[in-house]
Backbone as a ProteinNet text record, in pm:
[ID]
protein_1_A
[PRIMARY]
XXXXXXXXXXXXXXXXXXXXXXXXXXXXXXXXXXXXXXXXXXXXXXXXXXXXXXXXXXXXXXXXX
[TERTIARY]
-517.2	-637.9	-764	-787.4	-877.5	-923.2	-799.3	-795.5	-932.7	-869.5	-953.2	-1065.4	-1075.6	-1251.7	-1293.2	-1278.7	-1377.7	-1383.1	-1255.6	-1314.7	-1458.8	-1382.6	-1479.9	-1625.9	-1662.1	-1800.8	-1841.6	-1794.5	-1778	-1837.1	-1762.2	-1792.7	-1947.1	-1944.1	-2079.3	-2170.9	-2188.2	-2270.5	-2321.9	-2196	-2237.8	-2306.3	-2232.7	-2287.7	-2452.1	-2505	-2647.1	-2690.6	-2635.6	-2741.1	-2706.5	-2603	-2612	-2764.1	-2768.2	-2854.7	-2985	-3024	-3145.6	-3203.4	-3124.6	-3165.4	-3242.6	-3255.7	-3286.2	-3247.4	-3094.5	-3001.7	-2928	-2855	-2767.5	-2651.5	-2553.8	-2407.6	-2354.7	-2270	-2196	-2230.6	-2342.5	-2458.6	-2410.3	-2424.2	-2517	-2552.2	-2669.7	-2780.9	-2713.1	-2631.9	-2597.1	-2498.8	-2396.2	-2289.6	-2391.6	-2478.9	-2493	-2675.1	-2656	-2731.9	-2622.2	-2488.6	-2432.7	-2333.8	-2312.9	-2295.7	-2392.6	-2498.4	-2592.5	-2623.5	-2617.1	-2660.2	-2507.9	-2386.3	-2237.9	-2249.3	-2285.5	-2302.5	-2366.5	-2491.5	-2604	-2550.1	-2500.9	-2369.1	-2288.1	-2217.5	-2131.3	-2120.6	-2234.7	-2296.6	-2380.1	-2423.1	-2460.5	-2417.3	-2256.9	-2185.5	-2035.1	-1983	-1851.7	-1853.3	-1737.2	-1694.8	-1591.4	-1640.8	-1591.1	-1594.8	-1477.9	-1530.2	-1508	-1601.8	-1575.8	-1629.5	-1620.2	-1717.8	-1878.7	-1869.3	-1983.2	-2076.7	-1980.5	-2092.5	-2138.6	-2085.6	-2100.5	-2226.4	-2280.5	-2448.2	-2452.8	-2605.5	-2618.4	-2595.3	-2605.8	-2528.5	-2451.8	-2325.6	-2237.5	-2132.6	-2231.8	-2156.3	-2203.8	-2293.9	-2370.1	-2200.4	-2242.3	-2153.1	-2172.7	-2311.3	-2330.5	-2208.2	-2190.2	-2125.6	-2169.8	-2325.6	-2361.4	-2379.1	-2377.4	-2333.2	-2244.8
1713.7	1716.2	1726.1	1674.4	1669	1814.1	1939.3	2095.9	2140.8	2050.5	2129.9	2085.8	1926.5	1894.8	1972.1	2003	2023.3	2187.2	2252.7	2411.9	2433.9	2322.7	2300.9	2328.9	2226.6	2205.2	2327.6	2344.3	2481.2	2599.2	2635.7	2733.2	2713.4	2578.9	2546.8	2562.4	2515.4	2565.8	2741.2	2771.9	2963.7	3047.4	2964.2	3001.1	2942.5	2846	2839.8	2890.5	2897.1	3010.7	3112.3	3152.9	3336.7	3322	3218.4	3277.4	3225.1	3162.5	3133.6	3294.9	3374.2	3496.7	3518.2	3424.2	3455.1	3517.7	3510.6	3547.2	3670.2	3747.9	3880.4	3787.9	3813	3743.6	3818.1	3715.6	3726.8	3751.2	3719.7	3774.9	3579.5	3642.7	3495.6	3396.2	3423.5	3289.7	3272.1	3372.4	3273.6	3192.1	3203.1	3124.9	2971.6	3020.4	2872.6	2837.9	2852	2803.8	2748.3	2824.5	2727.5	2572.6	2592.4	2512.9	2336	2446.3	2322.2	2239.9	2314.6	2254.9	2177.8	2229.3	2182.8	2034.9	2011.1	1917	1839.7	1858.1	1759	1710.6	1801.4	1711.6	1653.1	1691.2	1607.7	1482.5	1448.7	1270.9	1239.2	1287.3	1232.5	1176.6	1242.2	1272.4	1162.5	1209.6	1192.2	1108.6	1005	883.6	935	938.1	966.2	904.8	904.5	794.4	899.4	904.5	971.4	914.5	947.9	878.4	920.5	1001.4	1141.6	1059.7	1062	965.4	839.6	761.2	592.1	578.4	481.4	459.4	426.7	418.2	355.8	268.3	198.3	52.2	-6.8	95.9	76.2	104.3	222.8	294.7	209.7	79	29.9	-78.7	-41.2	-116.6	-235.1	-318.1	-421.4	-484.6	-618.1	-701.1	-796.8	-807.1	-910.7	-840.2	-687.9	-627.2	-675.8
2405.3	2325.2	2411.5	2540.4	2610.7	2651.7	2640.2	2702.3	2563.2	2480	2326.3	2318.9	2392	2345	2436.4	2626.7	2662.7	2643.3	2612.4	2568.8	2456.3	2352.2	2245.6	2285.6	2367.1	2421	2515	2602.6	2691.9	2542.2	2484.1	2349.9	2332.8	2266.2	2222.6	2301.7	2444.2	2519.6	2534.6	2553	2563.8	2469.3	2320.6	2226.6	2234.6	2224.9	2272.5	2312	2520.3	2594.3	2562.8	2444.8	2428.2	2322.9	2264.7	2057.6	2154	2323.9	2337.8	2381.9	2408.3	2409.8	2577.8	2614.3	2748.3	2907.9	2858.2	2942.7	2919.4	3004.7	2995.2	2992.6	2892.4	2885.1	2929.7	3023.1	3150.2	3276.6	3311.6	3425.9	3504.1	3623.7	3671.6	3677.5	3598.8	3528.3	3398.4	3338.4	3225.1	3221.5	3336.4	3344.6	3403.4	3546.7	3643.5	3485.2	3361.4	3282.9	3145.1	3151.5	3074.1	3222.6	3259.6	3369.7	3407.6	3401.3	3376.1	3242.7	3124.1	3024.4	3020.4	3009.4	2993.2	3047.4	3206.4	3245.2	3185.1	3147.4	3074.5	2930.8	2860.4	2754.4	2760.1	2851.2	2892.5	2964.1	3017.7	3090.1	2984.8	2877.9	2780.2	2675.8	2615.6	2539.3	2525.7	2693.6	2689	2793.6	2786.9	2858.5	2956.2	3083.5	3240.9	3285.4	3426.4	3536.6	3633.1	3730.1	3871.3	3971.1	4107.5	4191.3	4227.6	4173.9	4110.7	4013.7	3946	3804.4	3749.9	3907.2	3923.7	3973.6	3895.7	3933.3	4076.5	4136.9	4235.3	4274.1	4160	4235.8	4244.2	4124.9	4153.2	4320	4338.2	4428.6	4608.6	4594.2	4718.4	4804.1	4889.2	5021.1	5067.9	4990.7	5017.4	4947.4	5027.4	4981.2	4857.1	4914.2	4796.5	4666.9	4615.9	4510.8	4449.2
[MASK]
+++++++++++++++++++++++++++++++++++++++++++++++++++++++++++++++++

């Protein structure tokens, strides 16, 4: 199920930057502009863990953390 949500979202994104009309589909900028927006839904959206997406402070070496 996880193959289907994130195609899902992937879709939805392209479909956006295709109807914002700003981009040539399949160019470039429209992939590294769905890329970016994909990301920004997705840390907004959906529950991850990576070492990527662990706050700062989670991620500090202090001990007294």
């Amino acid at each position: 199920m996880d193959k289907v949500g994130w195609n899902t979202i992937w879709n939805a994104v392209k479909r956006e930057t295709t109807a914002s009309g700003k981009f040539k589909v399949g160019s470039e900028e429209f992939y590294q502009e769905c890329g970016r927006r994909f990301t920004e839904v997705v840390t907004k959206t959906q529950v991850y863990d990576s070492v990527n997406s662990r706050s700062g402070f989670m991620r500090s070496k202090s001990d007294s953390v």
